[in-house]
C-alpha positions as CSV (number, residue, x, y, z in Angstrom):
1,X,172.0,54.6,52.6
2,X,174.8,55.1,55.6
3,X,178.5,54.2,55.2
4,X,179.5,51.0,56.0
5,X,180.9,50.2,59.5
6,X,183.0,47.5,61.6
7,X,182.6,45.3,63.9
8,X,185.1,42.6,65.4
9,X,183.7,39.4,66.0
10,X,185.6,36.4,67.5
11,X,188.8,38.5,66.2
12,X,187.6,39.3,62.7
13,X,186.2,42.5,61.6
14,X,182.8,41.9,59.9
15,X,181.3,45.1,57.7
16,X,178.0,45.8,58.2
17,X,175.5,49.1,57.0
18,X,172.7,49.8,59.8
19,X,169.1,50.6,58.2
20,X,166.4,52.5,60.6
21,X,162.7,51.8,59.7
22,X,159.7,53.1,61.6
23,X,157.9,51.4,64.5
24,X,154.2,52.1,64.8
25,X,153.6,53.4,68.2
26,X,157.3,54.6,69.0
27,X,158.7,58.0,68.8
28,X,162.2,56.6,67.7
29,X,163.0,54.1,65.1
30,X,163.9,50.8,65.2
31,X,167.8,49.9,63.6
32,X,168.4,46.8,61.5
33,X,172.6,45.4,60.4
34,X,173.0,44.0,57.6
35,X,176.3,42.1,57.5
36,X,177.8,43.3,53.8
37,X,181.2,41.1,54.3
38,X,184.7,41.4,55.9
39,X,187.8,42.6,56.1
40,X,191.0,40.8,55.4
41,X,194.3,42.4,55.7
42,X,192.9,45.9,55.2
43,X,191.3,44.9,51.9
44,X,187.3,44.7,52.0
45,X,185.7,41.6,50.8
46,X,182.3,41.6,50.1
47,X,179.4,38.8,50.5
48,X,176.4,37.9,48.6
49,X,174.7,40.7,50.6
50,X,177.0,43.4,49.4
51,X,176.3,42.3,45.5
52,X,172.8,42.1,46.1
53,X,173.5,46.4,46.7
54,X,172.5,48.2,43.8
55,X,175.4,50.1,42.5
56,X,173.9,53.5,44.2
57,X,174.0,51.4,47.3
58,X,177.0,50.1,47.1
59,X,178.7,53.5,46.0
60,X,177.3,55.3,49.6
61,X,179.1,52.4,51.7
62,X,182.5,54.2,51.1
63,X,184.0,50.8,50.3
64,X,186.2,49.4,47.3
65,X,185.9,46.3,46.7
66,X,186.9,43.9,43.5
67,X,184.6,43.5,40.5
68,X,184.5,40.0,38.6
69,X,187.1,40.9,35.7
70,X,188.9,44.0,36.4
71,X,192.8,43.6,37.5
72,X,193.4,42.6,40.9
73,X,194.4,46.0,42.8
74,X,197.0,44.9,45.0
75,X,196.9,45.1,48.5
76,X,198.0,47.3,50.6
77,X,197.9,47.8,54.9
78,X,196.7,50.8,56.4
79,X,195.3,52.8,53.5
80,X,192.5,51.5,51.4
81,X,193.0,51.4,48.0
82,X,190.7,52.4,45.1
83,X,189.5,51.1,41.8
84,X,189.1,54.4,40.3
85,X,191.5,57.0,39.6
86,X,190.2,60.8,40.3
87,X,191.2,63.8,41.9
88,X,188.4,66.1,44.6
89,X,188.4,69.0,47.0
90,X,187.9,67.6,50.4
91,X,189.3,70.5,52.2
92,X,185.8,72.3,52.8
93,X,184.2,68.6,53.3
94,X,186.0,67.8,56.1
95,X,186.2,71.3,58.0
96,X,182.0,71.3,57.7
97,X,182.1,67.3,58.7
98,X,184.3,68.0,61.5
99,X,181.6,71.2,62.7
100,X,178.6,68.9,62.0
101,X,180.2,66.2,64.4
102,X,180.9,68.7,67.5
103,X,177.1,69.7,67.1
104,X,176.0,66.4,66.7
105,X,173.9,67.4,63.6
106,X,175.2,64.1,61.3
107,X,173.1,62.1,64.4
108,X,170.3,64.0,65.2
109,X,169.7,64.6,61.2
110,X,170.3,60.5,61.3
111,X,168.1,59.7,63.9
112,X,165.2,61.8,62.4
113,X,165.7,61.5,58.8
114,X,167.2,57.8,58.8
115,X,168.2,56.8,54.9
116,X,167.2,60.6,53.6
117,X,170.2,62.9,56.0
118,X,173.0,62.1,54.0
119,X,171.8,63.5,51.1
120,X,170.0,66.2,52.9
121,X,173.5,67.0,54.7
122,X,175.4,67.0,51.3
123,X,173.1,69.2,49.9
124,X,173.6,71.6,52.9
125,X,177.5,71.3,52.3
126,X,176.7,72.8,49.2
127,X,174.4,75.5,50.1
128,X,177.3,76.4,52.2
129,X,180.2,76.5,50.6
130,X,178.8,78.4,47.7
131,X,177.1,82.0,48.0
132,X,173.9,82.1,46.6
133,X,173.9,78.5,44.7
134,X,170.7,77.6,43.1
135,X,170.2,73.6,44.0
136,X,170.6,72.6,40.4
137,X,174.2,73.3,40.3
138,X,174.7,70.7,42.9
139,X,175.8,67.9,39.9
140,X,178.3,70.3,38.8
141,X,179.9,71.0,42.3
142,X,179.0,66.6,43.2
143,X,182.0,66.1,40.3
144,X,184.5,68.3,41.7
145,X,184.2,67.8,45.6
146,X,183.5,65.1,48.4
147,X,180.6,65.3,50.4
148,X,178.3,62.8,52.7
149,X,176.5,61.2,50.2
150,X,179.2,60.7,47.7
151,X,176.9,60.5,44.6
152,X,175.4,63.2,42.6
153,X,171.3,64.4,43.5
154,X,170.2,65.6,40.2
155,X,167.7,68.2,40.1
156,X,164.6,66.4,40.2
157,X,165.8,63.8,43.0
158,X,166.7,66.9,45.2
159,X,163.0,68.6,44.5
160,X,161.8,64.6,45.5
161,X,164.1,65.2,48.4
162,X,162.5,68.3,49.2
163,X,158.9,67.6,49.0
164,X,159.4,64.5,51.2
165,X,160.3,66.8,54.7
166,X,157.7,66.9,56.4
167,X,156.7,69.1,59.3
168,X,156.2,66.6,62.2
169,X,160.1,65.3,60.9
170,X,161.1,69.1,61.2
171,X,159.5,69.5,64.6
172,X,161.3,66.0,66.2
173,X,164.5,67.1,64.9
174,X,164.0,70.8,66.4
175,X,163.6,69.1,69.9
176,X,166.3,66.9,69.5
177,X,168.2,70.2,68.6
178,X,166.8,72.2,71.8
179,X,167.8,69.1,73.9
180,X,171.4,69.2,72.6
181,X,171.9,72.4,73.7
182,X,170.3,72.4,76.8
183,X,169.2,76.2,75.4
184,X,166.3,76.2,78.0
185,X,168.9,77.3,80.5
186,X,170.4,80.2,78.6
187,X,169.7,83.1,76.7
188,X,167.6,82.6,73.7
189,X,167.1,85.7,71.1
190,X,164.6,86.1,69.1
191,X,164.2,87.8,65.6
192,X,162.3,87.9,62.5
193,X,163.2,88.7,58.6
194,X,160.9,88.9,55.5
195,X,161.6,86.9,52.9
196,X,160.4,87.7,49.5
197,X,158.9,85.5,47.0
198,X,158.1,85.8,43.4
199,X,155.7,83.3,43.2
200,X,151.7,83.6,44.0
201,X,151.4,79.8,44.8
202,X,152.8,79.5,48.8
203,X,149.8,79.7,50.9
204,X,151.6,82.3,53.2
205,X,152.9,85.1,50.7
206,X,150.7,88.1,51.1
207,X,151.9,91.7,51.1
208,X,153.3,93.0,54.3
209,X,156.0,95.5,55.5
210,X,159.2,94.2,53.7
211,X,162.5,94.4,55.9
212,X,164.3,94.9,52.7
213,X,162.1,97.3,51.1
214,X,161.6,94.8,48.2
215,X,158.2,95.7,46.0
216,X,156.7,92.1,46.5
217,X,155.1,90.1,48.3
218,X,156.8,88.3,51.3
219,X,156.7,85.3,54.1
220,X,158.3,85.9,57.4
221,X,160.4,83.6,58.7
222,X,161.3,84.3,62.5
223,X,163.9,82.5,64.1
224,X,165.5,81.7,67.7
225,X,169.4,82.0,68.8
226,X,171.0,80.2,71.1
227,X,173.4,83.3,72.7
228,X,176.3,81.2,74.5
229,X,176.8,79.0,71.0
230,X,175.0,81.8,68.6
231,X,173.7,78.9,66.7
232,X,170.3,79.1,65.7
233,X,167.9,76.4,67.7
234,X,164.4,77.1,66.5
235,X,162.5,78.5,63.5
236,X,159.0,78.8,62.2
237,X,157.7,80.1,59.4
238,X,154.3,83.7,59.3
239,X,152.5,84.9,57.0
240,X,154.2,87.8,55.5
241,X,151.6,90.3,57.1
242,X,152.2,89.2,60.4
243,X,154.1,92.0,62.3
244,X,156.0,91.3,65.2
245,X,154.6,92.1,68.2
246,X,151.6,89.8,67.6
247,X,154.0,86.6,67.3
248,X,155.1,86.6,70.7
249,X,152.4,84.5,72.5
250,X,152.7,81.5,69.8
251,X,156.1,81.8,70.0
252,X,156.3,80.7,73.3
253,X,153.7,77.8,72.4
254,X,156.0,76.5,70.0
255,X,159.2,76.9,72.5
256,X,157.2,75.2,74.9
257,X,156.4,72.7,72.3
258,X,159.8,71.5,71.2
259,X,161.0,71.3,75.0
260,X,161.3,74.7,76.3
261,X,159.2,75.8,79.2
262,X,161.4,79.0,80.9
263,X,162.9,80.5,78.3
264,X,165.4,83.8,78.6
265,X,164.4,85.5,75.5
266,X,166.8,88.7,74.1
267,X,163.8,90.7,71.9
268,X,164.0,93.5,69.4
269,X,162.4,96.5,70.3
270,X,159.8,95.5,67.5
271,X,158.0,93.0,70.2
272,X,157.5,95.6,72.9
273,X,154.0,96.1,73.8
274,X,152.9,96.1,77.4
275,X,150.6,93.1,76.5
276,X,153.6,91.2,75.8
277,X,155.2,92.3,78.6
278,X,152.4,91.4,80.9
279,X,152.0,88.1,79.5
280,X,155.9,87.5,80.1
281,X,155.8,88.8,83.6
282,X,152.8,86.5,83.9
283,X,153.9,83.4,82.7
284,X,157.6,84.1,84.8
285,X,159.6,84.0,81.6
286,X,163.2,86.1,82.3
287,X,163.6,89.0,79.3
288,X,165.9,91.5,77.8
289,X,163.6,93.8,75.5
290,X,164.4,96.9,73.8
291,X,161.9,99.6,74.1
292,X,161.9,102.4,71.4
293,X,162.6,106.3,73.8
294,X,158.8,107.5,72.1
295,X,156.4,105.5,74.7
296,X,155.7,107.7,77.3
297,X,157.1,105.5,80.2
298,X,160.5,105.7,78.9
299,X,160.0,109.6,78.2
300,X,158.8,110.3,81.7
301,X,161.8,108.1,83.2
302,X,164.2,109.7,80.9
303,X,163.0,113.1,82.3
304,X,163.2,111.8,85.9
305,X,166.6,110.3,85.6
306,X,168.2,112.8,83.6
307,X,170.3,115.2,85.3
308,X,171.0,112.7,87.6
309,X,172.4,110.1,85.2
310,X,174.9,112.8,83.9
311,X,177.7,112.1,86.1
312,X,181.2,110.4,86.9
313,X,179.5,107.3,89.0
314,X,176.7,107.0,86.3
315,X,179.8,106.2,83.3
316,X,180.5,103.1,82.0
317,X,184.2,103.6,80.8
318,X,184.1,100.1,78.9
319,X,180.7,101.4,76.8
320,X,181.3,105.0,77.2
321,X,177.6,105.3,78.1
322,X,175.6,107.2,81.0
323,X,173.4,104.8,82.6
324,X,170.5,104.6,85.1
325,X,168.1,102.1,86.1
326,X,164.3,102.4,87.4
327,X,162.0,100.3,88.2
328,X,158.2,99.7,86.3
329,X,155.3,98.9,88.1
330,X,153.2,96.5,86.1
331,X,149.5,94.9,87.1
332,X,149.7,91.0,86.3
333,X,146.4,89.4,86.4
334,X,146.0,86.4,88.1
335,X,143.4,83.7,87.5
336,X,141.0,83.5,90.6
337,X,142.2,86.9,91.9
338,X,142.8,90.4,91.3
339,X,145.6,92.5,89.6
340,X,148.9,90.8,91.1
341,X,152.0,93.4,90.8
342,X,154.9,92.6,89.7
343,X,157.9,94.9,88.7
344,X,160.3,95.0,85.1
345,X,163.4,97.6,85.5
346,X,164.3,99.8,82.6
347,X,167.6,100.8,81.9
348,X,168.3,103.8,80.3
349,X,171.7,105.0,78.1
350,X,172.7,107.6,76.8
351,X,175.7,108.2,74.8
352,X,177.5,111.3,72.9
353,X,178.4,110.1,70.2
354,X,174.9,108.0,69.6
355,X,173.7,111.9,70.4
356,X,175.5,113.3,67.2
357,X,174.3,110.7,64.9
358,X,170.7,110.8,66.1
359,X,170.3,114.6,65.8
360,X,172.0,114.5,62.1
361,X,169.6,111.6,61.7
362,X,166.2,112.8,63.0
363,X,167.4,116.5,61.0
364,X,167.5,114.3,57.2
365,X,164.7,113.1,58.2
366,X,162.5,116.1,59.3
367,X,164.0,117.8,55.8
368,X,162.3,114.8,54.3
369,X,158.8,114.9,55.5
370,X,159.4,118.7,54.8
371,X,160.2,118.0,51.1
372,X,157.3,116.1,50.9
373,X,155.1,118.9,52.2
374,X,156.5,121.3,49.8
375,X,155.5,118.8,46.9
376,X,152.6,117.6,47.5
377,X,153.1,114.1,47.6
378,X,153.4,112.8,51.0
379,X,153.4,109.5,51.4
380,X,154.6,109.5,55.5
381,X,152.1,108.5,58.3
382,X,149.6,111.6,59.7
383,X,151.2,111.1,62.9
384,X,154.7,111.4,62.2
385,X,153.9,114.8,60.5
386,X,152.2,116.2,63.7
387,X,155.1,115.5,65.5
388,X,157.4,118.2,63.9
389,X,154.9,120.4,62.1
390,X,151.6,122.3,62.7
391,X,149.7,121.4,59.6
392,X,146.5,123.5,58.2
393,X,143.3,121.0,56.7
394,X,140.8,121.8,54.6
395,X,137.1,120.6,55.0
396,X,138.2,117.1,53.0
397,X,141.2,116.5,55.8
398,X,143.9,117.4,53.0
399,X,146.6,119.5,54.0
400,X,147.3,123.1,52.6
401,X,149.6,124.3,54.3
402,X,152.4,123.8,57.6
403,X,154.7,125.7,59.5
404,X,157.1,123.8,62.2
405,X,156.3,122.5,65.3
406,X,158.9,124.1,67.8
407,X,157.6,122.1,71.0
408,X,158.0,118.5,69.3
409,X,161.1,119.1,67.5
410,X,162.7,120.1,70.7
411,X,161.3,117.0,72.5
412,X,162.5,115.0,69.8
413,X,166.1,116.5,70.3
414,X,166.1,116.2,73.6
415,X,165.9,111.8,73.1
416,X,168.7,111.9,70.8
417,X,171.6,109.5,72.5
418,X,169.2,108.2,75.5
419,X,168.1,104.3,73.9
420,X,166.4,102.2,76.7
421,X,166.5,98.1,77.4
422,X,163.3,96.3,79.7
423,X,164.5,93.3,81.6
424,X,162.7,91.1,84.2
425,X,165.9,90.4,86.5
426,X,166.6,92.4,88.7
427,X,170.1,91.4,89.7
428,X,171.4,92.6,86.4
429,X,173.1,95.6,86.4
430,X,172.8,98.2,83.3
431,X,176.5,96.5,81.7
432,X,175.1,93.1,82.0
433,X,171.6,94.2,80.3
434,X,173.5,95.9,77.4
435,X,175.8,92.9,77.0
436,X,173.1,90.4,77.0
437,X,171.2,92.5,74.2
438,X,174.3,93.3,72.1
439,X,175.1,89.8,71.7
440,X,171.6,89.5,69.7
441,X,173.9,91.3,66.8
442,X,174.7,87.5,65.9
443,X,171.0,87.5,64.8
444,X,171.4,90.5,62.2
445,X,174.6,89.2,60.8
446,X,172.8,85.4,60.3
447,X,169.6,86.7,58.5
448,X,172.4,88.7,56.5
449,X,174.0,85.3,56.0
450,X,170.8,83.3,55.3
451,X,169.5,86.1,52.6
452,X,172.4,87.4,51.0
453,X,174.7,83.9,51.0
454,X,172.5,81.1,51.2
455,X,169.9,83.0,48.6
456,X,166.6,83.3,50.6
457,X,166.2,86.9,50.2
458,X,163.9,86.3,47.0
459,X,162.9,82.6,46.6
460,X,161.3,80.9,43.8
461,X,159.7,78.2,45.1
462,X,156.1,77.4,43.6
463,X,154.6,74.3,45.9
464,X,154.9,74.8,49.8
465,X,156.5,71.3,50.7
466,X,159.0,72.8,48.3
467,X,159.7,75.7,49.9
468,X,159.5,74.0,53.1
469,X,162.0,71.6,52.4
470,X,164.5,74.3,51.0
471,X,164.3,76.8,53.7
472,X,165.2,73.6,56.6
473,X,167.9,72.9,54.1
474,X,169.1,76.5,54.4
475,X,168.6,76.1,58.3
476,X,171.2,73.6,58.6
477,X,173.4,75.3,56.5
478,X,173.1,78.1,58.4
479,X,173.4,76.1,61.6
480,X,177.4,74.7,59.8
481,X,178.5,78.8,58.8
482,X,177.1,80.1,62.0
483,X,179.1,78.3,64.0
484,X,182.2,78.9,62.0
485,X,181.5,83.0,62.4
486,X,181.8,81.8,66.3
487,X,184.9,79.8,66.4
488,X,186.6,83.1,63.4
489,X,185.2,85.3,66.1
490,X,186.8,83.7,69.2
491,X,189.8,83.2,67.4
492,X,192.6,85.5,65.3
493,X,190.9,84.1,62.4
494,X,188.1,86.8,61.9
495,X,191.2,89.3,61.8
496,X,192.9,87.7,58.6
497,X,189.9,86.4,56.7
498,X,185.8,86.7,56.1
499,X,183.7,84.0,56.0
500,X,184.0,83.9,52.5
501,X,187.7,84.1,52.0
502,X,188.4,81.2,54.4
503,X,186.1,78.8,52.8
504,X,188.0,79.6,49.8
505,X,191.4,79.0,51.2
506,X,190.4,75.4,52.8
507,X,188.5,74.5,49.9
508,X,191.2,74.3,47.5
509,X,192.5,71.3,50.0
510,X,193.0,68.5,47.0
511,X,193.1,64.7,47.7
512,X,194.0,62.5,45.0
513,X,193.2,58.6,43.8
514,X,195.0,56.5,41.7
515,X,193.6,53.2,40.1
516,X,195.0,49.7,42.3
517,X,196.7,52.2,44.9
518,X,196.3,54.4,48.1
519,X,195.5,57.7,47.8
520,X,197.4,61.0,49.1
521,X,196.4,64.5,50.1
522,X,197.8,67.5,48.4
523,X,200.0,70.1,49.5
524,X,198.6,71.6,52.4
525,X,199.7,75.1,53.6
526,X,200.1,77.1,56.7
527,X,197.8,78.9,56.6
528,X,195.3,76.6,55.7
529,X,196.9,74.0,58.4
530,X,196.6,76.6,60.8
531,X,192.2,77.0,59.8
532,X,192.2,73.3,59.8
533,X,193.7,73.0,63.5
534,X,191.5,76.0,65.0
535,X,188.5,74.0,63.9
536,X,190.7,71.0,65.0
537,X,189.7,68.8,62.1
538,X,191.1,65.6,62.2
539,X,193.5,64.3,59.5
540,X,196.2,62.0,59.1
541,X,199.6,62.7,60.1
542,X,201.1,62.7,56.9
543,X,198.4,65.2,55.6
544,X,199.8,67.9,57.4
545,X,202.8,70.4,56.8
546,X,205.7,69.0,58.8
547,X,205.8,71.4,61.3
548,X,202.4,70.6,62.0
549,X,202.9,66.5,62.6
550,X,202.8,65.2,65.8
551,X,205.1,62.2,64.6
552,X,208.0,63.8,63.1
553,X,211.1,61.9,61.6
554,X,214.2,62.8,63.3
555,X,216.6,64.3,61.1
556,X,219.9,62.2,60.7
557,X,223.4,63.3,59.1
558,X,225.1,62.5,56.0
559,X,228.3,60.7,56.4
C-alpha cells in the first residue's frame, strides 16, 4: 500500500492513495486514486473510504487521523500531530531515502513492483544498515527505526515476499535501471564472484572453483558496473561451475536484452581468450581487458618493446610506470566473406616496485611447488611444475625425482613488474587505458560489500524463488551502500569514517512522538549535520544544529 498523497481541488486539498494493477497486453500498469478524505487546517480527516482501510492499510498511508472514542488531539498548523507516543531512529532512514530518491530507485521499484516495493525497499534499508543481518531480525530492528513501509514483515511474510519476485519483474526493472543511467554510453565493468551455499536444493549449486576458497559447493553470481556512478546496473546469476571466460557471449545477450546494444566493457583478465576477443572486435563493442604476461603475444611484445620502454619519455610520473603500446593484428570473420582484419592495441607496464613484489611472490611460490615435490604430495597442476622444474617419470607418469628448471625460472623473472591491458580504441593513450581499468577496483570492493556486509558469502536458502528473491534484495541494498562509498569517496568523508562507522553515527539521529502533539527531532550534531548535508538530505529547519539553519533568529540584547 503507498503513502497517502494531496491534491487541491477547487481550493481544498483532498487525500488520496494511488493503486497500480496490471493491464493485459501493456508493458506498464494502469494507476487507480482512491480519494481517502481531506485536509482541514492541517488536520487529516478521513471519509468512509479511509475506514473501509484495514488497519495495515491504513497504518502505510502515514496519516493520523481520530478514532471514534479516543480524546480529541488538538490541532495544530504546520506539524501533524500523532495519536501515539514513541520514540525511533530516523537518522539512517532518511540519509538511504534521500539516496534512493537521487537514483530514482523508490520509482522504478514502484513502477515495477506496484503495492510489493515498499516493503521490498524497507527490507533493503535493513539489509543495509546492518552487517550481515539474517531477514528474521527485521521485527526487532521494524520496532526501533522508521523505514518505507512503516509496519513490521515478520519472517514468513518476508519469505512470501520473497518467493513472489519473479524473474520477468527483475528483468523490467533491470531495463528501467539501464535506461536511468543511460550506462550504454559509458563504461560498463564486468565481474564475477562465487557464492557459496550450504544447501543441495538450488538447481545451480554444483562444485566449481571457489573465489574464496570455501570447501562447498557454490553459484556464481556475475555482475555489471556502471564506472561514472560505480553503481551496479545489471546482474545474473551461473552455475557455480561456469568459469569466466565462457560467460562472455551470453553476457552480451542479456545486455543487449535489457537495452544495451554497444556496450564499453572494463574485463578482468579472467575473460581473455582470443575467441572472446574476436567476437568483441566483431560485433564492434569498445573494451578494456587485462591479459595475464604468460600468453605468448604479450611475451613476444614484452620482448620487442623492452629496452625501448625503459626510458625518461616512456615514464608516467603520476603512476610511476614504464609504458608502451603495440598494436595486435586480429582476423575477424565476416559472414559472406573472408577473414576481415581488424586491429586491438596492447599496452604494456612495467613498474619497480610491482617488480620487487612479483619476484618475492613467484620465489614463495616456486619454494611451494618445491615443498610439495620433496613430500610427495603434490597437489599443483603438471604444467605449472614444468615451468620451474625438470621432472623425472616413471613408466606409470608419477614423478620420482626433479631438479630446477634454470631457462623457465629466468623467463619467469624476467615478467616480474611488466602487467599488460587489451583495448579496442585506439585513441587512448596507456594513462587513459590504466585509469579506465583501475576504476574496475569499485567492483572488488562491492562483491567485498555484498559477501562480507550484506551476508551472501555462504547462503542458506533451500527453494530457488527464495534465493532469487533474496539475492535482488541484496542488489538494491547494494545499489543504496555503493553509492554512499561514491559520494565518502568524492568527499572528506572517506578520510574520517568507513562505511560502517558513518552509518553508525547518522543512525543514532532520534525523532520523537508524543500522544495529541507534534513531534521533534533529537539533538543533532556536527558531525552528523555535516554527513547529513554532504548527502544533502532534506530536513526541516529546526532539525538542524543552528549553525547549520538557513533561517536563523537574529540575536537581540538584554536591556
Amino acid at each position: 500500500m503507498p503513502k497517502a498523497r494531496t491534491q487541491k481541488i477547487k481550493g481544498t486539498p483532498y487525500v488520496y492513495i494511488e493503486r497500480s494493477f496490471r493491464v493485459p497486453g501493456q508493458s506498464y500498469p494502469g494507476h487507480k486514486r482512491t480519494y481517502i478524505g481531506k485536509m482541514i487546517d492541517d488536520a487529516f480527516v478521513p471519509n468512509a473510504k479511509f475506514h473501509a482501510l484495514t488497519d495495515e492499510e491504513k497504518q502505510s498511508t502515514g496519516l493520523s487521523w481520530q478514532n471514534a472514542g479516543e480524546p480529541s488531539a488538538p490541532i495544530m498548523r504546520g506539524r501533524p500531530v500523532s495519536l501515539q507516543g514513541k520514540r525511533e531512529f530516523r537518522g539512517t532512514s532518511h540519509l538511504f531515502s534521500t539516496i534512493c530518491a537521487s537514483l530514482s530507485l523508490d520509482a522504478d521499484l514502484e513502477r515495477v513492483f506496484t503495492d510489493r516495493a515498499e516493503k521490498m525497499l524497507s527490507l533493503a534499508f535493513y539489509l543495509a544498515a546492518n552487517q550481515d543481518a539474517p531477514l528474521y531480525g527485521f521485527s526487532h530492528w521494524s520496532r526501533l527505526h522508521d523505514h518505507p513501509y512503516g509496519n513490521d514483515i515478520p519472517s514468513p511474510r518476508s519469505s512470501e515476499l520473497l518467493g513472489s519476485i519473479t524473474e520477468d519483474e527483475i528483468q523490467q526493472f533491470l531495463s528501467l535501471r539501464v535506461r536511468r543511467f543511460q550506462a550504454a554510453s559509458g563504461w560498463l565493468a564486468v565481474d564475477s564472484t562465487s557464492v557459496s551455499s550450504y544447501s543441495q536444493g538450488l538447481s545451480l549449486v554444483t562444485r566449481g572453483r571457489n573465489k574464496d576458497h570455501l570447501p562447498l559447493e557454490q553459484i556464481n553470481l556475475l555482475m555489471v558496473f556502471d564506472q561514472d556512478t560505480e553503481v551496479p546496473v545489471f546482474y545474473r546469476k551461473l552455475r557455480g561451475n561456469i568459469t569466466d571466460v565462457t560467460t562472455l557471449d551470453n553476457t552480451m545477450h542479456d545486455l543487449k536484452g535489457i537495452g544495451i546494444d554497444h556496450a564499453s566493457l572494463v574485463l578482468d583478465r579472467g575473460y581473455y581468450s582470443e575467441e572472446n576477443v574476436i567476437h568483441l572486435l566483431k560485433r564492434k563493442h569498445s573494451f578494456t581487458l587485462g591479459t595475464k604476461v604468460s600468453v605468448n603475444f604479450v611475451k613476444d611484445a614484452i620482448s620487442e618493446v623492452r629496452d625501448d620502454m625503459m626510458s625518461y619519455g616512456s615514464y608516467d610520473q603520476t603512476k610511476r610506470l614504464f609504458h608502451a603500446s603495440v598494436p595486435v593484428e586480429y582476423s575477424v570473420p565476416v559472414r559472406g566473406r573472408g577473414p576481415n582484419v581488424r586491429y586491438a592495441y596492447l599496452h604494456i607496464y612495467f613498474g619497480k616496485e610491482k617488480e620487487a613484489d612479483d619476484v618475492a611472490s613467484l620465489m614463495k611460490r616456486i619454494a611451494a611447488l618445491q615443498e610439495q615435490l620433496e613430500s610427495g604430495k603434490v597437489s599443483a597442476r603438471r604444467s605449472e611444475l614444468k615451468k620451474y622444474f625438470n621432472l623425472t617419470l616413471d613408466a606409470n607418469d608419477q614423478i620420482t625425482g626433479y631438479h630446477e628448471n634454470p631457462k623457465g625460472v629466468n623467463e619467469a623473472i624476467r615478467r616480474c613488474g611488466f602487467f599488460a591491458l587489451l583495448t579496442s580504441e585506439k585513441h587512448l593513450d596507456s594513462s587513459r587505458v590504466l585509469s579506465i581499468y583501475r576504476k574496475k577496483d569499485a567492483v572488488e570492493k562491492a562483491f567485498n560489500n555484498l559477501k562480507d556486509r550484506l551476508s551472501l558469502k555462504r547462503t542458506r536458502c533451500s527453494r530457488d524463488d527464495n534465493f532469487n528473491g533474496k539475492v535482488f534484495l541484496q542488489f538494491l541494498a547494494l545499489i543504496i551502500t555503493s553509492r554512499i562509498r561514491k559520494v565518502m569517496k568524492d568527499s572528506d568523508l572517506s578520510s574520517a569514517f568507513t562505511l560502517r562507522s558513518l552509518l553508525n553515527e547518522v543512525d543514532v539521529i532520534e525523532y520523537f512522538t508524543y500522544r495529541g502533539r507534534a513531534g521533534h527531532w533529537g539533538e543533532i550534531t556536527e558531525k552528523q549535520a555535516n554527513i547529513l548535508m554532504t548527502f544533502e538530505v532534506d530536513l526541516p529547519d529546526e532539525a538542524w544544529p543552528k549553525k547549520y539553519r538557513k533561517n536563523k533568529k537574529p540575536q537581540t540584547r538584554r536591556g
